[in-house]
C-alpha positions in Angstrom: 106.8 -120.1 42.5 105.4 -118.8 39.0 105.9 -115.0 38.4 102.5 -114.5 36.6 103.3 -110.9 37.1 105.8 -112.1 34.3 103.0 -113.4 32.0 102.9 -110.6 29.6 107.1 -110.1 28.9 106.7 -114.3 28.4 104.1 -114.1 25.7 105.6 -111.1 23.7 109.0 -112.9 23.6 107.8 -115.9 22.4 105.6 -114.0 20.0 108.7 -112.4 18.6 110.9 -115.2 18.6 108.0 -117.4 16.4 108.1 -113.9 14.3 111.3 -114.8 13.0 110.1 -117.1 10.5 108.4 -114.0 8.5 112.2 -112.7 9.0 113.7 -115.4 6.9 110.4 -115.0 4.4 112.0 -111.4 3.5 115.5 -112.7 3.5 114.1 -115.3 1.0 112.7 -112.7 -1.1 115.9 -110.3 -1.1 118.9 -112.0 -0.6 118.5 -114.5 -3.6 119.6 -117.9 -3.2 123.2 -117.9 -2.9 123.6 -115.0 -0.2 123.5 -117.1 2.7 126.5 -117.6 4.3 125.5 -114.8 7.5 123.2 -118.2 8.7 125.9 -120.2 9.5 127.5 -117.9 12.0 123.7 -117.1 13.0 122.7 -121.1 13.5 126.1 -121.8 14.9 125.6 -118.5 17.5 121.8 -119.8 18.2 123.3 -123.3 18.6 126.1 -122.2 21.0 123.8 -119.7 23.4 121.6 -123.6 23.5 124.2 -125.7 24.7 125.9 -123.4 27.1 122.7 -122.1 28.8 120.8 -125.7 28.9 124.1 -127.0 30.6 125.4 -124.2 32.6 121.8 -122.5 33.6 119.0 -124.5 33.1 119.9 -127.8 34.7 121.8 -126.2 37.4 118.2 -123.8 38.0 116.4 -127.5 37.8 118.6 -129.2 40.1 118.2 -127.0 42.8 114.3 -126.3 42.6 114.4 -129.9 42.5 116.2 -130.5 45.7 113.3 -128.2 47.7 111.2 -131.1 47.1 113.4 -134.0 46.9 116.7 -135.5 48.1 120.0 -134.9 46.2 120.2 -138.3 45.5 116.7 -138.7 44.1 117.0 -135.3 43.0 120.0 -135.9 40.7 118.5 -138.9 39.0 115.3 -137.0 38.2 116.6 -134.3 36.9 118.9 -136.0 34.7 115.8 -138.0 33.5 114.2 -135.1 32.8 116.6 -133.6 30.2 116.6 -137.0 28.2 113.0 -136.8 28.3 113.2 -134.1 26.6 115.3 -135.2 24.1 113.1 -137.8 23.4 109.8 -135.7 22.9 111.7 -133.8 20.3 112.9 -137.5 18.7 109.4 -138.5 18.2 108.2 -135.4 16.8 110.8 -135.4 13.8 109.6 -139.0 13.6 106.7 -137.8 13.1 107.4 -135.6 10.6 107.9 -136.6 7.0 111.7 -136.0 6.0 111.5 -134.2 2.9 109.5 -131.6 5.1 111.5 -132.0 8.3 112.9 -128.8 9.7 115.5 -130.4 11.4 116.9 -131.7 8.3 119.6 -129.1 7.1 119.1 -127.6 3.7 121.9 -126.9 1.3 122.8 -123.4 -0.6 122.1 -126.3 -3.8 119.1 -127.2 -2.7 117.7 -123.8 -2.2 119.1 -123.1 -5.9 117.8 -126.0 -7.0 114.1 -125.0 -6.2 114.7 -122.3 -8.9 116.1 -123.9 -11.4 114.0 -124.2 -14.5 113.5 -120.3 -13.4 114.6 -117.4 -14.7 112.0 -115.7 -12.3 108.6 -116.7 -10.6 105.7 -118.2 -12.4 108.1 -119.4 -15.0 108.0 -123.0 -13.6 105.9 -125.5 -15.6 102.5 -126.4 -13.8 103.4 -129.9 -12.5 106.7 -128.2 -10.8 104.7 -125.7 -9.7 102.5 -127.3 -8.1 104.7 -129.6 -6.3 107.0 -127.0 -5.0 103.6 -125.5 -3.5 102.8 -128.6 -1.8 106.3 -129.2 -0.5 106.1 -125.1 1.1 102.9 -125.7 2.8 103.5 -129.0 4.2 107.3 -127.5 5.3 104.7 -124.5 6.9 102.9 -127.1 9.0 106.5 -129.1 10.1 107.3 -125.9 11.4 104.4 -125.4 12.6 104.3 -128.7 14.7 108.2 -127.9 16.0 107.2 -124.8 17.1 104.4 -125.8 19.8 106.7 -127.1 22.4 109.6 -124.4 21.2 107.2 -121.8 22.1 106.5 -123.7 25.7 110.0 -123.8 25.9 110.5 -119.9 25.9 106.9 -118.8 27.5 108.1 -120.7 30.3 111.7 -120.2 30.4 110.6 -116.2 30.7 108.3 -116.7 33.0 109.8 -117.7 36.1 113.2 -116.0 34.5 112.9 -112.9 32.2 116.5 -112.5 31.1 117.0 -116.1 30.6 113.4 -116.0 28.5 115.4 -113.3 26.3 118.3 -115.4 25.6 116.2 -118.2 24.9 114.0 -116.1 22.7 117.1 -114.3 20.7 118.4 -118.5 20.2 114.9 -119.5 19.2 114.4 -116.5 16.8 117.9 -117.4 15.0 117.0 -120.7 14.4 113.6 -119.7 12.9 115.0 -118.0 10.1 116.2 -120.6 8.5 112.8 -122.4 8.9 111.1 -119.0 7.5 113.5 -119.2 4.4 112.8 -123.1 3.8 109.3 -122.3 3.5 109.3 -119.4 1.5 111.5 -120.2 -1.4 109.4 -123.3 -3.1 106.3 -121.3 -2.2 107.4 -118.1 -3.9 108.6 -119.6 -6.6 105.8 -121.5 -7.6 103.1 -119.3 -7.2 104.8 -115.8 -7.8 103.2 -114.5 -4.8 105.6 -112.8 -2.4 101.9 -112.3 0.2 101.7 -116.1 -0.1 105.1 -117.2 0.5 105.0 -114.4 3.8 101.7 -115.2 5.4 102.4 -119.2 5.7 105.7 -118.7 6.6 104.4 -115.8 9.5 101.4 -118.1 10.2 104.6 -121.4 11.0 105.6 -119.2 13.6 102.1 -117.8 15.2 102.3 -121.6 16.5 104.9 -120.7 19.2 102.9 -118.1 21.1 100.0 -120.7 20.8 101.5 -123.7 22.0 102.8 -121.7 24.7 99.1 -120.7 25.8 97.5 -124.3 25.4 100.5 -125.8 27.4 100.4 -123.2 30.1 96.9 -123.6 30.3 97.6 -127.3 30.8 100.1 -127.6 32.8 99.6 -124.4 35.4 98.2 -126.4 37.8 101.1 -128.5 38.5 103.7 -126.1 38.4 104.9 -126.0 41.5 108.6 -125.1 41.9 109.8 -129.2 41.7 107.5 -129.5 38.8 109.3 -126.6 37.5 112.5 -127.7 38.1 111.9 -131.2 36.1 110.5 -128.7 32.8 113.7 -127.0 33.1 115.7 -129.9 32.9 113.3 -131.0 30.1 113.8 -127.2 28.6 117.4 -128.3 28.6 117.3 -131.1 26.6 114.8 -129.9 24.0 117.1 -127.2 23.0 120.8 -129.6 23.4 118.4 -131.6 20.5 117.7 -128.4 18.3 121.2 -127.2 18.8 123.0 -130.8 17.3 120.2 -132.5 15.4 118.7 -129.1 13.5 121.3 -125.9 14.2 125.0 -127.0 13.8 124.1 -129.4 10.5 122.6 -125.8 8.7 125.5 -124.2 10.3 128.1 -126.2 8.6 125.7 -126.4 5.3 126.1 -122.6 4.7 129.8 -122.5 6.6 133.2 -120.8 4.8 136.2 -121.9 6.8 135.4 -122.0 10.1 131.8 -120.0 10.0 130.2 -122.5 12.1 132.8 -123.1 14.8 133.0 -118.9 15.5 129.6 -118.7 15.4 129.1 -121.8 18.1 132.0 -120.4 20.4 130.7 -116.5 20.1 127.2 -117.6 21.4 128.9 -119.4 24.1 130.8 -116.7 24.7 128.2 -113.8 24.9 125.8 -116.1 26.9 128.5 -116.6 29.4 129.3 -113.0 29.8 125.7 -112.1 29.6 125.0 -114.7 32.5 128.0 -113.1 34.5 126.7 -109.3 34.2 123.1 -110.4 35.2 124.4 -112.6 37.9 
């Protein structure tokens, strides 16, 4: 039921998808503080094109690789399990996470400004702020880090038995990145000076989606059979419905004009559905 022949487009779309976090690293570095209104369409897009293809595509894919192996009855009530399953794996890992470093926690134009504020440029922060706006980049790095794991399942997999679906999961997983990439970047940058610093932990964040997408293949390719696959998909689903309202739509509506967020959520419904239509 796996397409191994698949294996190689899987791994270099979740590679670039995790690469997005070195994306937002640049933005970081170039757009200054205040430029970020493009993320709230982008988070709202990434946000819509997760909802509309873990409702429309991935359960319905789920549901029926399910019913080879089961009833529709029983198949129904697994699948369904399955998605809040996933919801709940994604739960515990933010409770896992400390807030302050939580990448699902939205972060403000203000607070992004606020990192620079006794600035007028890097290295002008005193030692102590310095050295606590280091801590609190790296130990964002690693939140991300952590988040990424299953993320990175979630597209390896996704592409695998599906490669067009694996891209729009991969273009919806690389938009929410950059926000992660930027999160990271700014307190590091600006406590240490060092644009190579801020970059490599905010690249090495998102190194952990191609990873966790070889350690859980490796794990789990021995049960995937096409009903096991059909219960991940279902769990794909609700992992990215999670993203999409607990991380995506409250950034959205952090960095949204007007009604930013709400064009960006309905154009990433829109071009998902139109893309699923044309490759139907």
């Amino acid at each position: 039921m796996m397409h191994n022949g698949n294996f190689w487009i899987a791994i270099l779309l979740t590679a670039l998808a995790g690469s997005a976090t070195a994306v937002g690293s640049f933005i970081a570095f170039f757009a200054g503080p205040r430029n970020y209104r493009f993320l709230s369409w982008g988070t709202g897009f990434a946000a819509g094109v997760m909802i509309y293809i873990s409702f429309i595509e991935l359960m319905e894919e789920g549901l029926e690789m399910a019913e080879g192996f089961y009833n529709a009855d029983a198949a129904g009530w697994i699948i369904t399990g399955a998605f809040f399953v996933g919801i709940l794996i994604m739960f515990i890992i933010d409770q896992l996470v400390p807030h302050e470093h939580n990448p699902h926690e939205a972060r403000s134009e203000e607070d992004l400004a606020e990192v620079g504020r006794h600035a007028h440029g890097p290295g002008a922060l005193t030692i102590e702020d310095a050295g606590r706006l280091e801590r609190t980049g790296v130990m964002t790095a690693l939140a991300v880090a952590i988040h990424n794991f299953p993320e990175g399942l979630v597209t390896f997999l996704a592409a695998l038995q599906d490669p067009a679906l694996g891209v729009a999961i991969a273009i919806a997983i690389a938009l929410h990145n950059i926000p992660e990439g930027i999160s990271i970047s700014v307190p590091l940058y600006y406590a240490t000076g060092s644009r190579r610093r801020a970059f490599t932990w905010s690249a090495l964040s998102g190194l952990a989606e191609p990873l966790g997408a070889l350690i859980g293949y490796a794990l789990l390719r021995p049960f995937l059979t096409a009903g096991v696959m059909g219960i991940v998909f279902a769990g794909i689903a609700g992992i990215m419905v999670y993203i999409a309202l607990d991380e995506l739509l409250p950034t959205s509506r952090e960095y949204s004009r007007g009604h930013d967020s709400l064009f960006g959520l309905l154009g990433g419904m829109f071009v998902m559905a139109v893309s699923l239509l044309l490759l139907g």
